[in-house]
Biopython code that builds the backbone (N, CA, C, O; Angstrom):
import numpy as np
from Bio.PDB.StructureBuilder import StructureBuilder

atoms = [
    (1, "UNK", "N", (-36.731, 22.113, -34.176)),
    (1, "UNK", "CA", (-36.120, 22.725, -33.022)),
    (1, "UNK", "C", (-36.846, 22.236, -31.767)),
    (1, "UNK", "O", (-38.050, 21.976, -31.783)),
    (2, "UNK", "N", (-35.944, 22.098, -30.491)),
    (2, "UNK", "CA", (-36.719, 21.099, -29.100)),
    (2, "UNK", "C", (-37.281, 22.662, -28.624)),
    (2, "UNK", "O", (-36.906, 23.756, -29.044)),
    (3, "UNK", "N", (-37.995, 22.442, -27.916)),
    (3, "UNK", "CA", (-38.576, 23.324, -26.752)),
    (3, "UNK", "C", (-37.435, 23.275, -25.000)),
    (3, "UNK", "O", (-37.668, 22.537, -24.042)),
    (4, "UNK", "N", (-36.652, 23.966, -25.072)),
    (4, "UNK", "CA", (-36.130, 23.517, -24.267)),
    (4, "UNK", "C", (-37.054, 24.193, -22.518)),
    (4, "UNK", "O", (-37.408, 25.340, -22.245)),
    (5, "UNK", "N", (-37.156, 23.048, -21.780)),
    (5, "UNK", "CA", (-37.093, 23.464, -20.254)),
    (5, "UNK", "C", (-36.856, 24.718, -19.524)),
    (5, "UNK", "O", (-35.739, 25.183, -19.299)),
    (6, "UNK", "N", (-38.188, 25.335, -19.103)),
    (6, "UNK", "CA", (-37.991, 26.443, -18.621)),
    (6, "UNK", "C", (-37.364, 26.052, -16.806)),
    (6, "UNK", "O", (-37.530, 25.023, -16.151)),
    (7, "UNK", "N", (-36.580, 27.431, -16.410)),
    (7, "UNK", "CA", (-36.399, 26.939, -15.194)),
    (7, "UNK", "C", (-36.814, 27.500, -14.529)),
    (7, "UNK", "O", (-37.101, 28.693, -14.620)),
    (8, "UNK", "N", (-37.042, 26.405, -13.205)),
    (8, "UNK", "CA", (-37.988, 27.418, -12.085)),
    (8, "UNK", "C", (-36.995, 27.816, -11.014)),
    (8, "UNK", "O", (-35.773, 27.880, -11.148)),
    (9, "UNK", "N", (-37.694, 28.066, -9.957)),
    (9, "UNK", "CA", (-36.444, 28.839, -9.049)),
    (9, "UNK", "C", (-36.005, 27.732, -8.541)),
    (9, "UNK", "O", (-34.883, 27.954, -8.085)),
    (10, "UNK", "N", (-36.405, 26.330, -8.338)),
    (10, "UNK", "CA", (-35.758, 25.427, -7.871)),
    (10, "UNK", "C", (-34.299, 25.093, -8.692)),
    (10, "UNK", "O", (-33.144, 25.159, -8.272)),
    (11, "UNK", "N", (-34.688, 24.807, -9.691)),
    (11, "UNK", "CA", (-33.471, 24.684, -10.958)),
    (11, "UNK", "C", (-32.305, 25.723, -10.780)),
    (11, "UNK", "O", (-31.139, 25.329, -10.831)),
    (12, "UNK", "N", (-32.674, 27.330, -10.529)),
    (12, "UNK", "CA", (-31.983, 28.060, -10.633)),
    (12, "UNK", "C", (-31.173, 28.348, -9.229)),
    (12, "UNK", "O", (-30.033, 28.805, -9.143)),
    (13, "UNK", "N", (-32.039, 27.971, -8.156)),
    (13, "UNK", "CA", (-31.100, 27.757, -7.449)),
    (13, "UNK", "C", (-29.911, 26.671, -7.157)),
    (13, "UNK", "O", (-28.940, 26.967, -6.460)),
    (14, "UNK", "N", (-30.060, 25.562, -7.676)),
    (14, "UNK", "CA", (-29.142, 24.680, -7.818)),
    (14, "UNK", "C", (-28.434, 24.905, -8.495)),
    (14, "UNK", "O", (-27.316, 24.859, -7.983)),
    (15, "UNK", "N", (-28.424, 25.303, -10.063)),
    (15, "UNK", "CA", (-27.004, 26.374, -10.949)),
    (15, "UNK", "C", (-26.398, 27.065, -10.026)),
    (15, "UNK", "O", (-25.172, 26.980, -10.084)),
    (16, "UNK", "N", (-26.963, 27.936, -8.917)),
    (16, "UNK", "CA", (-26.353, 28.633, -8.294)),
    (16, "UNK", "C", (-25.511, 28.170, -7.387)),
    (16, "UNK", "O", (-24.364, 28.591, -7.233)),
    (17, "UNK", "N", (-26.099, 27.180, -6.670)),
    (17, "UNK", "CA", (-25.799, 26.197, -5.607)),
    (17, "UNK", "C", (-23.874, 25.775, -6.322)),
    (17, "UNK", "O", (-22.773, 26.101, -5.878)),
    (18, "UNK", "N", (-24.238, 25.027, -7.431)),
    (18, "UNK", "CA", (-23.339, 24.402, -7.938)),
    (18, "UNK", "C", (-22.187, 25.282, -8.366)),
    (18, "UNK", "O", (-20.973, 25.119, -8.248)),
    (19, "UNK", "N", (-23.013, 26.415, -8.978)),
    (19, "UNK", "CA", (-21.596, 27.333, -9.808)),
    (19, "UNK", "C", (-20.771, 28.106, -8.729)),
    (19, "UNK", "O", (-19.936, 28.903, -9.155)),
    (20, "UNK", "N", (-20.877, 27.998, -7.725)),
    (20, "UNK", "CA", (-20.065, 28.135, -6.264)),
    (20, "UNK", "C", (-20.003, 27.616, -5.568)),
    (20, "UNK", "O", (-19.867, 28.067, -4.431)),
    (21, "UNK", "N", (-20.072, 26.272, -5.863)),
    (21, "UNK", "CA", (-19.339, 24.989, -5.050)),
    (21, "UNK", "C", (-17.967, 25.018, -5.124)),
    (21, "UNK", "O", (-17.538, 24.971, -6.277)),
    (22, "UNK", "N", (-17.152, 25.081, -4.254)),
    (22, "UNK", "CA", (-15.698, 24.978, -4.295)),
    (22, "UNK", "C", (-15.311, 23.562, -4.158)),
    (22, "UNK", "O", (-14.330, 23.246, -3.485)),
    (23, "UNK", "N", (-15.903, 22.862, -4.654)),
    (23, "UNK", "CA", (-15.868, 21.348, -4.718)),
    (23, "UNK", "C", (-14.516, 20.899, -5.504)),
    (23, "UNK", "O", (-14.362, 20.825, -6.723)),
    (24, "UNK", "N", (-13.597, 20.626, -4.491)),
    (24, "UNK", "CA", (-12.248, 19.930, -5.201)),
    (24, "UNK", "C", (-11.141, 18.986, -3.674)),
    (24, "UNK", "O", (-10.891, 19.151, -2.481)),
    (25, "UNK", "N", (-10.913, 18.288, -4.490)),
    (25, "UNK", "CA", (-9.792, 17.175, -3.776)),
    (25, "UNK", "C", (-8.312, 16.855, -4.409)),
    (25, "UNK", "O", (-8.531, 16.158, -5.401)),
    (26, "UNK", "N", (-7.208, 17.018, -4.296)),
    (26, "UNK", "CA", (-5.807, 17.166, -4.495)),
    (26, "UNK", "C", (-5.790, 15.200, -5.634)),
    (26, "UNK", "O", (-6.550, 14.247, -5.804)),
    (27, "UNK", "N", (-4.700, 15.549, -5.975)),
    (27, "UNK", "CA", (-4.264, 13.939, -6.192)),
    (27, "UNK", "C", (-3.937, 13.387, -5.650)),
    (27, "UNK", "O", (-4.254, 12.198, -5.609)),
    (28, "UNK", "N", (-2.574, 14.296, -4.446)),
    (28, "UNK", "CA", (-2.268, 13.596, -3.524)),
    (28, "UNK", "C", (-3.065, 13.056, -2.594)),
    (28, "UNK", "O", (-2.649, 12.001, -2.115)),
    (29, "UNK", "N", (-4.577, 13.660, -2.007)),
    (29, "UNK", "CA", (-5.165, 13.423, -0.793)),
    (29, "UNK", "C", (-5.968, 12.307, -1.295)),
    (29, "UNK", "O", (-6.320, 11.531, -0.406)),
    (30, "UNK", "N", (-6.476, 11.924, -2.868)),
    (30, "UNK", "CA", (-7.125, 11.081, -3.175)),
    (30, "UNK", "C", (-6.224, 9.802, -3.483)),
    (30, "UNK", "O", (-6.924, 8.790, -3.525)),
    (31, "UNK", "N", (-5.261, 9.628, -3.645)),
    (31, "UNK", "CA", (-3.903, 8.621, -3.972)),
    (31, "UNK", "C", (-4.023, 8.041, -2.251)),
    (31, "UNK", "O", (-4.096, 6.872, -1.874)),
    (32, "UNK", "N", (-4.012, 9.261, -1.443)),
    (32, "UNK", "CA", (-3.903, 8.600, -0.214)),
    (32, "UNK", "C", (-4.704, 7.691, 0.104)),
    (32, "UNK", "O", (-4.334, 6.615, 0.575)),
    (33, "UNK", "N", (-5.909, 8.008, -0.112)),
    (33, "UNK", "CA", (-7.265, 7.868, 0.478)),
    (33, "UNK", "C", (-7.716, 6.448, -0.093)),
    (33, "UNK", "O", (-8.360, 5.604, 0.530)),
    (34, "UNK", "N", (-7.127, 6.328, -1.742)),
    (34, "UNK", "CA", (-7.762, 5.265, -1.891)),
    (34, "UNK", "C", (-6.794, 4.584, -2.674)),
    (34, "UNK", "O", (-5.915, 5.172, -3.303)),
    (35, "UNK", "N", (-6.969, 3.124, -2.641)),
    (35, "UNK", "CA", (-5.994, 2.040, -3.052)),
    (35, "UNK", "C", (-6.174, 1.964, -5.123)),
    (35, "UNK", "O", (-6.623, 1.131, -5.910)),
    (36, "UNK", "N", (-5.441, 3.537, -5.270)),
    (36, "UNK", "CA", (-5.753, 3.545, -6.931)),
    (36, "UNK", "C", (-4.061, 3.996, -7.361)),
    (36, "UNK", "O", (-3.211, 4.423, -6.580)),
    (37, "UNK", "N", (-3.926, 3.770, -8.704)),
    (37, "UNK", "CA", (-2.670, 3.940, -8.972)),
    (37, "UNK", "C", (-2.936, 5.123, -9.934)),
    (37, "UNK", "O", (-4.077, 5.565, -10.075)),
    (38, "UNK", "N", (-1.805, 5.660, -10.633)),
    (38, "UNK", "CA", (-1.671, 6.586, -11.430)),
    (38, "UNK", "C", (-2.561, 6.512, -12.402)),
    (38, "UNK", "O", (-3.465, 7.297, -12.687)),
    (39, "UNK", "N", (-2.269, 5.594, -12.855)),
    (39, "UNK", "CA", (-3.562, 5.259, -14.167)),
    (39, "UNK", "C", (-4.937, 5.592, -13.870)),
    (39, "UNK", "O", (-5.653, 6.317, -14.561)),
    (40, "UNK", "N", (-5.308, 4.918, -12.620)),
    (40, "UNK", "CA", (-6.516, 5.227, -12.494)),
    (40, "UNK", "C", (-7.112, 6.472, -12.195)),
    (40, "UNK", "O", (-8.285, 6.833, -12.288)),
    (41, "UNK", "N", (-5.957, 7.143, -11.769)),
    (41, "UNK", "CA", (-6.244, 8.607, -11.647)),
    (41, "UNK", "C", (-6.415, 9.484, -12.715)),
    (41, "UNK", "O", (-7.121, 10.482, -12.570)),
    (42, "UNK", "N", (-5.696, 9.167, -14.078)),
    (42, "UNK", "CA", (-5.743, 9.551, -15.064)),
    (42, "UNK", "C", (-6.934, 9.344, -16.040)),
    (42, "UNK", "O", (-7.066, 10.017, -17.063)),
    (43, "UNK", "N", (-7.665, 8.508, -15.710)),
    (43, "UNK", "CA", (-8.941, 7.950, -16.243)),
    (43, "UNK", "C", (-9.922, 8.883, -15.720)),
    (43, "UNK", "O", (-10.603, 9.661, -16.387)),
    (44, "UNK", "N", (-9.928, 8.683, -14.071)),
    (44, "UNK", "CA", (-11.142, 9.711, -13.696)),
    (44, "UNK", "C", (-10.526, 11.199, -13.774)),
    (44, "UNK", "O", (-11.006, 11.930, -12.908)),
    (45, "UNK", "N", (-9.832, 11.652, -14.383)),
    (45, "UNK", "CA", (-9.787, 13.332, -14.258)),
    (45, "UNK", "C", (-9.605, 13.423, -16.097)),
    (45, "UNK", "O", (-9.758, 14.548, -16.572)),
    (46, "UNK", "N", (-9.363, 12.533, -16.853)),
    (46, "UNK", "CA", (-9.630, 12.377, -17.888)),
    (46, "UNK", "C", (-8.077, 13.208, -18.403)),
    (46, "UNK", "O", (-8.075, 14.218, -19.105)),
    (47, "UNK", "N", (-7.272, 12.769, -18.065)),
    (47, "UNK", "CA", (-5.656, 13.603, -18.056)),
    (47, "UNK", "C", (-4.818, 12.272, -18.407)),
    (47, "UNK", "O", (-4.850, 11.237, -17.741)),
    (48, "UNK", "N", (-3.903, 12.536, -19.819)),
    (48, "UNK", "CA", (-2.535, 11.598, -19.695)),
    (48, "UNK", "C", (-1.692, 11.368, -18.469)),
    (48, "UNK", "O", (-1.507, 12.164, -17.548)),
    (49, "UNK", "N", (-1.057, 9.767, -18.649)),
    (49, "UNK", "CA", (-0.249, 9.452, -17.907)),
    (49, "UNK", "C", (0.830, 10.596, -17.171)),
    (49, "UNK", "O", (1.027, 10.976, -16.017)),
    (50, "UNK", "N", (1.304, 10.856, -18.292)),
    (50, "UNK", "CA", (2.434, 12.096, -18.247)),
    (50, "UNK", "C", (2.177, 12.742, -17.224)),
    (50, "UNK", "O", (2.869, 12.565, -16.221)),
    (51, "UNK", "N", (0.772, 13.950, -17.222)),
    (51, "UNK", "CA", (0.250, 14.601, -16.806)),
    (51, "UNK", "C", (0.232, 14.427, -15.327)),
    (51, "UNK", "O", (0.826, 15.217, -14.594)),
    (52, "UNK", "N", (-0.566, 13.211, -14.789)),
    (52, "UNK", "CA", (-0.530, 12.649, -13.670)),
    (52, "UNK", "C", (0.652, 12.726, -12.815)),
    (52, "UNK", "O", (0.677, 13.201, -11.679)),
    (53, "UNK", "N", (1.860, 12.098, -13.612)),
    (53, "UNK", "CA", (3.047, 11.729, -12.779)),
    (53, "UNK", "C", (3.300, 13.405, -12.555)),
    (53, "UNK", "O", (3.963, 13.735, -11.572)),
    (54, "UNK", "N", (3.007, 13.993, -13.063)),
    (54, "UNK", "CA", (3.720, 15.405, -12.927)),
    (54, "UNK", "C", (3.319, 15.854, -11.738)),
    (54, "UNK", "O", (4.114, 16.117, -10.835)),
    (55, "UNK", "N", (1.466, 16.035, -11.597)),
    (55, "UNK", "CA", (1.541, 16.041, -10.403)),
    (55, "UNK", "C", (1.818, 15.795, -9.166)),
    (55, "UNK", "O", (1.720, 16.410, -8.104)),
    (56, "UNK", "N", (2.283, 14.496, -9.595)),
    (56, "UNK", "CA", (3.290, 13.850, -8.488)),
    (56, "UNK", "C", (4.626, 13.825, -8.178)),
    (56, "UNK", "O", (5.215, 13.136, -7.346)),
    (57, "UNK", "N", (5.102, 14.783, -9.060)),
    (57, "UNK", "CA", (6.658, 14.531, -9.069)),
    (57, "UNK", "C", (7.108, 16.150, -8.055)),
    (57, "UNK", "O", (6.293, 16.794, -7.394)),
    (58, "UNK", "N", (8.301, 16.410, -8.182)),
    (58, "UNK", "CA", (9.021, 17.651, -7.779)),
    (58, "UNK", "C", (10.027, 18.089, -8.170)),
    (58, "UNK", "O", (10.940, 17.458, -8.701)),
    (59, "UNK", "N", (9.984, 18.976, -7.999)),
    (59, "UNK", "CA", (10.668, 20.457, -8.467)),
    (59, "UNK", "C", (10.461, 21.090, -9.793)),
    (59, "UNK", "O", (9.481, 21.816, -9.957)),
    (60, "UNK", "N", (11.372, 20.856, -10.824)),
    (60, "UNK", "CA", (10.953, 21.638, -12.142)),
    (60, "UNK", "C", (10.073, 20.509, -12.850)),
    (60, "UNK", "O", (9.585, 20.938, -13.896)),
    (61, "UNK", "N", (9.791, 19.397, -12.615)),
    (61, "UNK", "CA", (8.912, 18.961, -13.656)),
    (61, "UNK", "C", (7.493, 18.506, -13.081)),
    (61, "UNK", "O", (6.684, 17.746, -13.613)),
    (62, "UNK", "N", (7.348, 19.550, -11.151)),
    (62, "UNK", "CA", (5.820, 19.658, -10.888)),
    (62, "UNK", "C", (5.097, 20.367, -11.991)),
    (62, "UNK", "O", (5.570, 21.041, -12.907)),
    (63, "UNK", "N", (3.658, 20.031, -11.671)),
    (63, "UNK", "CA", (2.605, 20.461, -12.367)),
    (63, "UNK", "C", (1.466, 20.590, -11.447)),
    (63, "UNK", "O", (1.185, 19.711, -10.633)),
    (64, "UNK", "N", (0.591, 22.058, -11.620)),
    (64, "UNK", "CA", (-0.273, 21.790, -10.830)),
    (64, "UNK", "C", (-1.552, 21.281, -11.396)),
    (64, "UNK", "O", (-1.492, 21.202, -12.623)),
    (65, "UNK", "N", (-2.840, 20.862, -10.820)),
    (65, "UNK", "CA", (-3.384, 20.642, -11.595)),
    (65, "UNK", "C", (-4.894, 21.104, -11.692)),
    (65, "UNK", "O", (-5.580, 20.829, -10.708)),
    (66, "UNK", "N", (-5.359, 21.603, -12.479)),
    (66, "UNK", "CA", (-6.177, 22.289, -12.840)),
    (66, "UNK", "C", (-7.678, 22.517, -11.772)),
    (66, "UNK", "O", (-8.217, 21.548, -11.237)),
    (67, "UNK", "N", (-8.034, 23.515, -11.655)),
    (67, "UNK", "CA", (-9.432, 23.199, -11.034)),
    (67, "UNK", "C", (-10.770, 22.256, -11.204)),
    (67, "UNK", "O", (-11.743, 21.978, -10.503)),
    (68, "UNK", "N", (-10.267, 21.899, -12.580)),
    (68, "UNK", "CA", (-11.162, 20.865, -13.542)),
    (68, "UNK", "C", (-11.093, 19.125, -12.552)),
    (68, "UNK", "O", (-11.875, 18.238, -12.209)),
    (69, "UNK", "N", (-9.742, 19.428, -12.456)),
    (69, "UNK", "CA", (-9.203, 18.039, -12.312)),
    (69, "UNK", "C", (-9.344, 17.932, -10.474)),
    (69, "UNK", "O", (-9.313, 17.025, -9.641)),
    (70, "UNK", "N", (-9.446, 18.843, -10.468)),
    (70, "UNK", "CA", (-9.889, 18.784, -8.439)),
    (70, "UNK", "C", (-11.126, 18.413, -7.952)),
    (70, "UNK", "O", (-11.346, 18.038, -6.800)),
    (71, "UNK", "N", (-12.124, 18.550, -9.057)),
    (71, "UNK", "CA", (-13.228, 18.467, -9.250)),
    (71, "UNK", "C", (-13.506, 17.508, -9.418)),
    (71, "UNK", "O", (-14.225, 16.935, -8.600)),
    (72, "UNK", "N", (-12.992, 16.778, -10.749)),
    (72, "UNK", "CA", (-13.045, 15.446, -10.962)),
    (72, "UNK", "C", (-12.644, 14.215, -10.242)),
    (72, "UNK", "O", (-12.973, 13.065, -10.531)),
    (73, "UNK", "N", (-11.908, 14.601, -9.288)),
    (73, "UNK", "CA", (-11.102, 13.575, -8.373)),
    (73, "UNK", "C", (-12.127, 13.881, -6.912)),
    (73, "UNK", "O", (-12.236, 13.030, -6.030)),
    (74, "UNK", "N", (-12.872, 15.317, -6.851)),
    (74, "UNK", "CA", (-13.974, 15.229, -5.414)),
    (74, "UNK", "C", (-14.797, 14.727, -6.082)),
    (74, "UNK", "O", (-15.253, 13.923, -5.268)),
    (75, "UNK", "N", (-15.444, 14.559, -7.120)),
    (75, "UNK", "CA", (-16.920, 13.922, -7.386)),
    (75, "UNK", "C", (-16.662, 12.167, -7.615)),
    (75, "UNK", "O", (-17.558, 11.336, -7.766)),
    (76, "UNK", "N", (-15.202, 11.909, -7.588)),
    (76, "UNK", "CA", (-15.031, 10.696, -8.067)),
    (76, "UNK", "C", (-15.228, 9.980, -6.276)),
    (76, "UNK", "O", (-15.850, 8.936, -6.080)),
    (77, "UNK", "N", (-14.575, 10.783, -5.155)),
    (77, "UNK", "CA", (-14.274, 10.844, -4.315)),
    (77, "UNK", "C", (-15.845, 10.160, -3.548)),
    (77, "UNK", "O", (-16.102, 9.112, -2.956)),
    (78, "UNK", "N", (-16.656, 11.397, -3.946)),
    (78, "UNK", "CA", (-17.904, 11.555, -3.852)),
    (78, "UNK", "C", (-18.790, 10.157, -3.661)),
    (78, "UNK", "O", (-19.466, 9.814, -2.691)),
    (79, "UNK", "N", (-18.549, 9.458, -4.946)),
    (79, "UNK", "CA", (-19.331, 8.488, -5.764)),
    (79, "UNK", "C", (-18.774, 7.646, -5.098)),
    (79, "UNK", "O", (-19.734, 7.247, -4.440)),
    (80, "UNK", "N", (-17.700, 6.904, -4.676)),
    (80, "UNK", "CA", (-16.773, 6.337, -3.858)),
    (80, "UNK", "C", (-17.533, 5.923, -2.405)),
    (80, "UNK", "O", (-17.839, 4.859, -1.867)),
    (81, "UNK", "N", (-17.689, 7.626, -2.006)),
    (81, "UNK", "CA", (-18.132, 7.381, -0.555)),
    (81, "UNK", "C", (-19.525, 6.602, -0.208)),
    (81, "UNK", "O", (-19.708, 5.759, 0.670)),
    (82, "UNK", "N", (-20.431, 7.119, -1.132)),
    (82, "UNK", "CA", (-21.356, 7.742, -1.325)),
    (82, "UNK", "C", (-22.172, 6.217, -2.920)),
    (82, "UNK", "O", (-23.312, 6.345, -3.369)),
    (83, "UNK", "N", (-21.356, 5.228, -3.306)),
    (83, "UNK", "CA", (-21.716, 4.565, -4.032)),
    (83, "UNK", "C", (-23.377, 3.664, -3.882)),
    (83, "UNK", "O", (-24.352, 3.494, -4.615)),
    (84, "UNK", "N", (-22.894, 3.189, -2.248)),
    (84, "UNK", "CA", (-24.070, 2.480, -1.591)),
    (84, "UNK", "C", (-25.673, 2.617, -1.358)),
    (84, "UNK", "O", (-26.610, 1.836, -1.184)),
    (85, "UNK", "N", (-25.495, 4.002, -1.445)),
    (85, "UNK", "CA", (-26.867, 5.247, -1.280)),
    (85, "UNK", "C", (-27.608, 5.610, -2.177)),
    (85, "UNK", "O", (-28.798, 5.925, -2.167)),
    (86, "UNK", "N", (-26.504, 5.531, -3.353)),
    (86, "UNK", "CA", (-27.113, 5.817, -4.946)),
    (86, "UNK", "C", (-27.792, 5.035, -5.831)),
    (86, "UNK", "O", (-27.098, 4.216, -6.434)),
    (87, "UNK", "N", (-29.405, 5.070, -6.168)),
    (87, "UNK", "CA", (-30.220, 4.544, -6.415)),
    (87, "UNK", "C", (-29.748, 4.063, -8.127)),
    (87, "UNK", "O", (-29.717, 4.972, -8.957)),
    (88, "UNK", "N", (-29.473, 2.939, -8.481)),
    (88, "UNK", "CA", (-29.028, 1.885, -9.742)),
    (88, "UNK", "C", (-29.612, 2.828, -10.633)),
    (88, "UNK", "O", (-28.783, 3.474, -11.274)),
    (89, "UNK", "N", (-30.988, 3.125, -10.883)),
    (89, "UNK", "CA", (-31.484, 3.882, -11.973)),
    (89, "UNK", "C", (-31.213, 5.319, -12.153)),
    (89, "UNK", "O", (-31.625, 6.015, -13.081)),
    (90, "UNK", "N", (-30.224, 5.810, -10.825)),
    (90, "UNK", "CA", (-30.110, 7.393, -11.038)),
    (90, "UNK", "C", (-28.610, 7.370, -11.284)),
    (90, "UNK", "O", (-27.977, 8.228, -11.899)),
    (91, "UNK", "N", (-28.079, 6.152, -10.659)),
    (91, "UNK", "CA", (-26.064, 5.653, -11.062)),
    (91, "UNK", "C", (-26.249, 5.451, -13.051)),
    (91, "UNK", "O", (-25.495, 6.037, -13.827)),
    (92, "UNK", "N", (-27.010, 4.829, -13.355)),
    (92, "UNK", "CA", (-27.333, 4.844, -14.992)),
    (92, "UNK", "C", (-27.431, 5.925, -15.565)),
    (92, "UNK", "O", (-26.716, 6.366, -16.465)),
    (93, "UNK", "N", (-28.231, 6.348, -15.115)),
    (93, "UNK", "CA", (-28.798, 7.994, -15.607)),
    (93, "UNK", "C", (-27.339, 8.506, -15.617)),
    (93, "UNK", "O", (-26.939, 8.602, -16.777)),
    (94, "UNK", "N", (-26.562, 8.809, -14.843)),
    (94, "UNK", "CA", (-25.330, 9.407, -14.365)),
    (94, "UNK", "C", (-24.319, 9.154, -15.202)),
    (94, "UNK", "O", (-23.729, 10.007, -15.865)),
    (95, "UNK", "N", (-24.002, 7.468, -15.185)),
    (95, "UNK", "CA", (-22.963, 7.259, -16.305)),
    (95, "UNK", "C", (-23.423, 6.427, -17.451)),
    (95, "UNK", "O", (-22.524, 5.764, -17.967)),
    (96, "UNK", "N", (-24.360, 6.330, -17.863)),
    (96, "UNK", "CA", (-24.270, 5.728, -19.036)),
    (96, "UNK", "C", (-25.142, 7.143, -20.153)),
    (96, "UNK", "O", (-25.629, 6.744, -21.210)),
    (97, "UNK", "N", (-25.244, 8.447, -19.869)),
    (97, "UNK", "CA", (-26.311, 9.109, -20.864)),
    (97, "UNK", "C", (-25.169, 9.315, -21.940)),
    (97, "UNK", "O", (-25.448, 9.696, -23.076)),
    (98, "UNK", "N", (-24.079, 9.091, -21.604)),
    (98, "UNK", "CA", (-23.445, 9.268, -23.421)),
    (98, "UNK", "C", (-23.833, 8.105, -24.085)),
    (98, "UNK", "O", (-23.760, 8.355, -25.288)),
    (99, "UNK", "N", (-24.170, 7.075, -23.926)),
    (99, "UNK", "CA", (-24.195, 5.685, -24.863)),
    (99, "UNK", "C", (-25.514, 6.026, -25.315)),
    (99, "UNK", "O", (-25.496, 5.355, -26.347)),
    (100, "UNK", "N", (-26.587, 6.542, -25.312)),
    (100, "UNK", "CA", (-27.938, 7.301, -25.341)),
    (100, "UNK", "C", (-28.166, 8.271, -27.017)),
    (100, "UNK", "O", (-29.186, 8.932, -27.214)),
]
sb = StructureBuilder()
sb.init_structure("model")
sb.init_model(0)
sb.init_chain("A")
sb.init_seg("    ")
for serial, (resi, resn, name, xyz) in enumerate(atoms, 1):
    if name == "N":
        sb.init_residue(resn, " ", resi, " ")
    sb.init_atom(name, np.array(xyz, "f"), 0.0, 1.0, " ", f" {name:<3s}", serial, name[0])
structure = sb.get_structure()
């Protein structure tokens, strides 16, 4: 069994920080924003094709889309803006700890 990491108030304030972040961006405002197509939208919110177009479509076969996925499209948003700043060994850390 690991010993897991106690947290200090620094730690705990950042859970806090985070677990009331209202951190989210539309499909539409991110479609606008950046030169990506459906697909690629479906990749970073981790949602079928289907799914996608729905959000894009109207009337009975809209869909809204989840708070998950608002999230996923501001942090993608995020990383986007924000790519240049981000230190190579902490961008690794970030996306590669599943191959780990």
């Amino acid at each position: 069994m690991n010993n897991p990491r106690p947290l200090q108030a620094r730690e705990q304030n950042l859970i806090d920080l985070y677990s009331h972040c209202q951190l989210g961006m539309t499909p539409k405002n991110f479609y606008a924003k950046w030169d990506v197509n459906h697909e690629a939208i479906a990749r970073i919110s981790s949602r079928s094709l289907s799914t996608v177009r729905r959000w894009f479509s109207q009337g009975r076969s809209y869909r809204h889309p989840m708070a998950s996925d608002l999230r996923h499209l501001a942090l993608m948003d995020f990383l986007l803006e924000n790519f240049e700043d981000i230190p190579e060994k902490l961008l690794h850390k970030l996306c590669l700890s599943r191959n780990k």
